[in-house]
C-alpha positions in Angstrom: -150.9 36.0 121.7 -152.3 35.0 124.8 -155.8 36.0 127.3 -156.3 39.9 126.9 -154.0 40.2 123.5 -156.2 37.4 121.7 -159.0 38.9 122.4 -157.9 42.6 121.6 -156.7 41.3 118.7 -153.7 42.6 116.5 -153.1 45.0 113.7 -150.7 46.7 111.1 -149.4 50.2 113.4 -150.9 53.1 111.8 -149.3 55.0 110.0 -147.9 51.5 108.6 -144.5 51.2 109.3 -142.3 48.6 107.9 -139.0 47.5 109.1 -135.7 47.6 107.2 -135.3 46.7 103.4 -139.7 46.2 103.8 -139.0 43.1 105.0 -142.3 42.9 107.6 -145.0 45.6 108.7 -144.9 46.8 112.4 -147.9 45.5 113.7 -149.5 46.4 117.2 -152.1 44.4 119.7 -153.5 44.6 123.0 -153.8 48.1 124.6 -152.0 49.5 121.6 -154.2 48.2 118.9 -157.6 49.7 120.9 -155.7 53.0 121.2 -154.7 53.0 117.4 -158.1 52.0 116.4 -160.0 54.7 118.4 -157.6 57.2 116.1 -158.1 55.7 113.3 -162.3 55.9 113.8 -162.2 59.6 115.1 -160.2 60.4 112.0 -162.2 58.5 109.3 -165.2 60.2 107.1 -168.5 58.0 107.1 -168.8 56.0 103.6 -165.3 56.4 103.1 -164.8 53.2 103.8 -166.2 50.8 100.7 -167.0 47.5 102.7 -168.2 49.5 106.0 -170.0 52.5 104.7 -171.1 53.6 107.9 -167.9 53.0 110.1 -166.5 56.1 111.0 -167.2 59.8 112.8 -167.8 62.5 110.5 -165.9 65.5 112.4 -164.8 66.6 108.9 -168.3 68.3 108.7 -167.2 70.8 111.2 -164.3 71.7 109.4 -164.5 75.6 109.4 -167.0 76.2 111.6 -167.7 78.6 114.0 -166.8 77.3 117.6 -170.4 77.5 119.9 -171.2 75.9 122.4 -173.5 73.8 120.2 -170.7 72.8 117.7 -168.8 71.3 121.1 -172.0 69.3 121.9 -172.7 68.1 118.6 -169.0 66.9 118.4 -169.4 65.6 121.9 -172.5 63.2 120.7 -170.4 62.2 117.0 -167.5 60.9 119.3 -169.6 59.4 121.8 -171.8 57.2 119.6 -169.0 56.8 117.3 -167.2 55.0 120.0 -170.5 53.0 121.1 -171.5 51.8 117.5 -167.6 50.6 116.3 -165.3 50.0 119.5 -167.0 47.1 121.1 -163.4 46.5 123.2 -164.6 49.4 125.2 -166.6 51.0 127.5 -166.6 54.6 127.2 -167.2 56.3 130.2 -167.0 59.8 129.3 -166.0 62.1 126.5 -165.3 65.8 127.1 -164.6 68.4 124.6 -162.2 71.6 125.8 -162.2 74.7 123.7 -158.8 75.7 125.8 -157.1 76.5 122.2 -160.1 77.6 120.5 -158.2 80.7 119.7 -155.8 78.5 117.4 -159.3 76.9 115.6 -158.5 73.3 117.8 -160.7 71.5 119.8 -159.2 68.9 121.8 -161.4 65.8 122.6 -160.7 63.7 125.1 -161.8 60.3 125.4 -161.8 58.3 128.6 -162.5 54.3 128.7 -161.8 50.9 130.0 -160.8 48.3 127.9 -163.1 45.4 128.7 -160.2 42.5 128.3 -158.4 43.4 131.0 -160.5 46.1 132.8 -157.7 48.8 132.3 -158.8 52.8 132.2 -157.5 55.1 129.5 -157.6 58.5 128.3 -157.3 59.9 124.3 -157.0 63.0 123.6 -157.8 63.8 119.8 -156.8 67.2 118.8 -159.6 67.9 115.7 -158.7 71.6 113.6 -161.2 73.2 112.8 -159.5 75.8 110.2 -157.4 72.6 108.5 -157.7 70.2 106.1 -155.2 68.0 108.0 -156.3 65.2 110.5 -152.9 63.7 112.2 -153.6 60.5 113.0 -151.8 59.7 116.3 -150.9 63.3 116.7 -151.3 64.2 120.6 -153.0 67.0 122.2 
């Protein structure tokens, strides 16, 4: 790994994946690795982590709940500092939350930020259900 990758880092791919006969573990980095680890934050409960009880962004505590306009600003905020506190690779410059499919119980946050290493622009868009107990991780909206 070299300039922007060494400092991104690298990472098992999430889900893990391994290669034929379990041989090795696909592994991302760079762009790839910031991308899965934004997933893997919006997707993982506060304190369920044992060594980093506070990593994470607790959309789970919508689950089921009533879409108003101040359920879309409180997610709004969860992702936004979520992203501040635990993605220092980044800097977030806006998060938006669309009620387009609200109808189907989804709400499809969308992420937009520039990785810092190499001054690159992204969007995520995190599709979070509202009437589900499922969160797909990498699943896109």
């Amino acid at each position: 790994m070299a300039g922007a990758d060494l400092f991104l880092g690298q990472g098992w791919a999430f889900p893990p994946r391994f290669a034929a006969g379990g041989a090795g573990v696909a592994l991302v980095s760079g762009t790839d690795d910031v991308a899965e680890s934004l997933a893997i934050l919006l997707a993982t409960r506060r304190g369920e982590r044992v060594l980093a009880e506070d990593y994470g962004c607790d959309l789970a505590e919508f689950m089921f709940a009533e879409i108003t306009p101040a359920l879309v600003g409180q997610v709004h905020d969860l992702v936004a500092d979520a992203v501040l506190e635990f993605e220092p690779r980044v800097v977030l410059n806006g998060v938006s939350v669309s009620t387009e499919r609200a109808s189907e119980g989804v709400l499809a946050v969308a992420i937009d930020y520039t990785v810092r290493a190499t001054n690159s622009r992204f969007n995520m868009v995190w599709p979070f259900y509202l009437d589900e107990a499922v969160r797909p991780l990498g699943a896109g909206g």
